[in-house]
C-alpha positions as CSV (number, residue, x, y, z in Angstrom):
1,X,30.2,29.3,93.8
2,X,28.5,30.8,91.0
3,X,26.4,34.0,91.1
4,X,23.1,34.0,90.3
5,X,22.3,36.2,86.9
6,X,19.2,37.0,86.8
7,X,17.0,35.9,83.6
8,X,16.7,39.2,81.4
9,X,12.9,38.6,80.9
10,X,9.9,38.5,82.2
11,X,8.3,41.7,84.0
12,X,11.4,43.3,85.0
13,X,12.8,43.6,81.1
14,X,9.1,44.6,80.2
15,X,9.3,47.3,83.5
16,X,13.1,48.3,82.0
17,X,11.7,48.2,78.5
18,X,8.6,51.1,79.7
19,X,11.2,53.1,81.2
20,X,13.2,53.7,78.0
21,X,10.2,53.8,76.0
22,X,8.7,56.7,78.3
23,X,12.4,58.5,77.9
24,X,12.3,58.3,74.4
25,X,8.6,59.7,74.5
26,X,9.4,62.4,76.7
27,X,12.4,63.7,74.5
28,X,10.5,63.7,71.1
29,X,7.9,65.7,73.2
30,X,10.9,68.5,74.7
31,X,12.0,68.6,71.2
32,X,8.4,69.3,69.7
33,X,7.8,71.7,72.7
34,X,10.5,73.7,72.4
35,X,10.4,73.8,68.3
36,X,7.1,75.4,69.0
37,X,8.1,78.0,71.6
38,X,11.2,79.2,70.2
39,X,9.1,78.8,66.8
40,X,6.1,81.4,68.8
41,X,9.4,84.0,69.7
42,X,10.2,82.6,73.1
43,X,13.6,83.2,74.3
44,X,16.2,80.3,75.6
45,X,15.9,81.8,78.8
46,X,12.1,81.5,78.6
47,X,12.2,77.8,77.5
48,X,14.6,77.3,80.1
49,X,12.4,78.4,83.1
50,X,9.8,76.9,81.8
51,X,11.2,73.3,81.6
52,X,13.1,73.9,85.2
53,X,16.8,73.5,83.4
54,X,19.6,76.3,82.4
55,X,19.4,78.1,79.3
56,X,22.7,77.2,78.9
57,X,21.4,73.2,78.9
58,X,18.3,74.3,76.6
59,X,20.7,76.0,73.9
60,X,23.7,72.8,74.2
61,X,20.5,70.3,73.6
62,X,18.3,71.5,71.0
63,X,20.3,74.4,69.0
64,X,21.9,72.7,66.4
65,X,18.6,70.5,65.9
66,X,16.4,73.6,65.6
67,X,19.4,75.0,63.3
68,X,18.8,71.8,61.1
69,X,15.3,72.6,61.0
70,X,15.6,75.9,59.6
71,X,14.1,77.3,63.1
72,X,14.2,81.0,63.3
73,X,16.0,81.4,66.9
74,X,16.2,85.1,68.7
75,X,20.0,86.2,69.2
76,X,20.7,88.1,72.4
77,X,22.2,90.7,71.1
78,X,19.7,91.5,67.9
C-alpha cells in the first residue's frame, strides 16, 4: 500500500508559508534592534538580558554583521 502524501497546498502551505514569513520578520527586527542599542552604548550583556538569550548567543549572531556595518561596539576591557 501506498502512503498517503499529503498535497503541499492549500491552507497548510499558506499556514507554513506565515510561519517563515513571521521568522524572517522577526530576525530583520533583532537585527535592527540590536543595531540601535549597541549603536545607543548598550553593552552585549545588556542586549542579551533584554532579549532573554546569553551574551555569548547575542555576540556569535550579530557581531560580525554590526562589524560589517561599521557599528561602534563597547570592548570589555576598554
Amino acid at each position: 500500500m501506498t502512503p498517503h502524501i499529503p498535497d503541499a497546498t492549500g491552507a497548510e502551505a499558506d499556514d507554513l508559508a506565515a510561519v517563515v514569513a513571521l521568522r524572517d520578520l522577526a530576525d530583520r527586527l533583532e537585527d535592527a534592534a540590536v543595531e540601535r542599542a549597541m549603536k545607543a552604548g548598550w553593552s552585549w550583556t545588556q542586549v542579551a538580558e533584554a532579549l532573554g538569550v546569553t551574551r555569548q548567543a547575542v555576540h556569535k549572531k550579530h557581531l560580525r554583521r554590526l562589524e560589517a556595518a561599521g557599528v561602534e561596539l563597547r570592548r570589555r576591557n576598554a
